[in-house]
N, C-alpha and C positions, 0 to 999 in steps of 0.2 A: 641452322644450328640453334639448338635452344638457350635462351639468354643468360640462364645458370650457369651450362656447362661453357659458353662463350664466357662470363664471370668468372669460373673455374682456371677454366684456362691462361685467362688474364694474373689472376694471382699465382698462378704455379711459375708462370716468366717473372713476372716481380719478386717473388721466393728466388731463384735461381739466379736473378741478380744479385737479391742482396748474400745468396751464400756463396756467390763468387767474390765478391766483395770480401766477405765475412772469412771466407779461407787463404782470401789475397793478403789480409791483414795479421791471418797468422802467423803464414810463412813471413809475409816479410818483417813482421817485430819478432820472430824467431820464439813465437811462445812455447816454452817447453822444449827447446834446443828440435823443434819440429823439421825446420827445414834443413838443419844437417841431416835428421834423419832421413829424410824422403828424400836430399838429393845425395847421399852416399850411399843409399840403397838401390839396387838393381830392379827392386820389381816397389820403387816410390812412387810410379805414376797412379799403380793401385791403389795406393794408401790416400792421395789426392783427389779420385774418383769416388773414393767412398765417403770422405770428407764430402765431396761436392756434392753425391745424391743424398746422405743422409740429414744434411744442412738445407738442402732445398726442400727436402718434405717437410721439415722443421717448420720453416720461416714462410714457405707456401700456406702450413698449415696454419698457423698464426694471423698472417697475412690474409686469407679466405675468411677466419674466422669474425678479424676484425670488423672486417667489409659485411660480414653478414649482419652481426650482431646490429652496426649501426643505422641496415636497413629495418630497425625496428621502429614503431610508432609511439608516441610519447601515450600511453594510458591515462594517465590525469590532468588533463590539459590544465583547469587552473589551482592545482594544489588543495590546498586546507589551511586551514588553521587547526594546530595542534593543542588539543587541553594539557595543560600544565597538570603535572604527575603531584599529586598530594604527596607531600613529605613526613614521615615517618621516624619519630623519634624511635633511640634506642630502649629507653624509657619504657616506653608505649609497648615495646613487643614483647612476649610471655609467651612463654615453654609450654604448650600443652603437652600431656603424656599418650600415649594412645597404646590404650593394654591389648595385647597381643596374646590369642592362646597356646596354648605348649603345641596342639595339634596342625596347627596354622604354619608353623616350624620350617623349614629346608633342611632336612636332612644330610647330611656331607658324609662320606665315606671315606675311610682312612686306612 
């Protein structure tokens, strides 16, 4: 198997833990009176199923994303030094005009 999709797979079970996790802690601090809902309904098991798949593509995808991103290589191995930005009084700065011709125009339709 190739080491990506071996990668892949690894983060979609680390996802599916933490949105099992993540939906255990719904129900159980009852956010949004959720788990009266789902256990005094007849068909709540659905509703906890979709919580669970839709939460683990979430936090799998998050999870994948992080892992990848931080297999990235540092580009500027030893930085800079940065020039100090000249500062600019308000004094100093002046309004130039810049004439415009009538034909030059945007037209707008009304």
């Amino acid at each position: 198997m190739p080491e990506l999709v071996r990668l892949y797979i690894k983060n979609v079970i680390i996802g599916f833990g933490l949105a099992v996790a993540f939906v255990g802690m719904l129900l159980w601090f009852n956010v949004a009176n959720l788990w009266h809902l789902i256990s005094t309904s007849d068909i709540g098991y659905i509703a906890v199923a979709l919580l669970l798949v839709f939460n683990t593509v979430v936090f799998a995808g998050v999870q994948f994303a992080i892992v990848i991103m931080r297999m990235a290589e540092d580009e500027t191995p030893g930085g800079g030094k940065r020039d100090a930005i000249p500062t600019v009084d308000a004094a100093q700065m002046v309004a130039v005009p810049v004439p415009v011709e009538k034909s030059a125009r945007v037209q707008t339709r009304r």
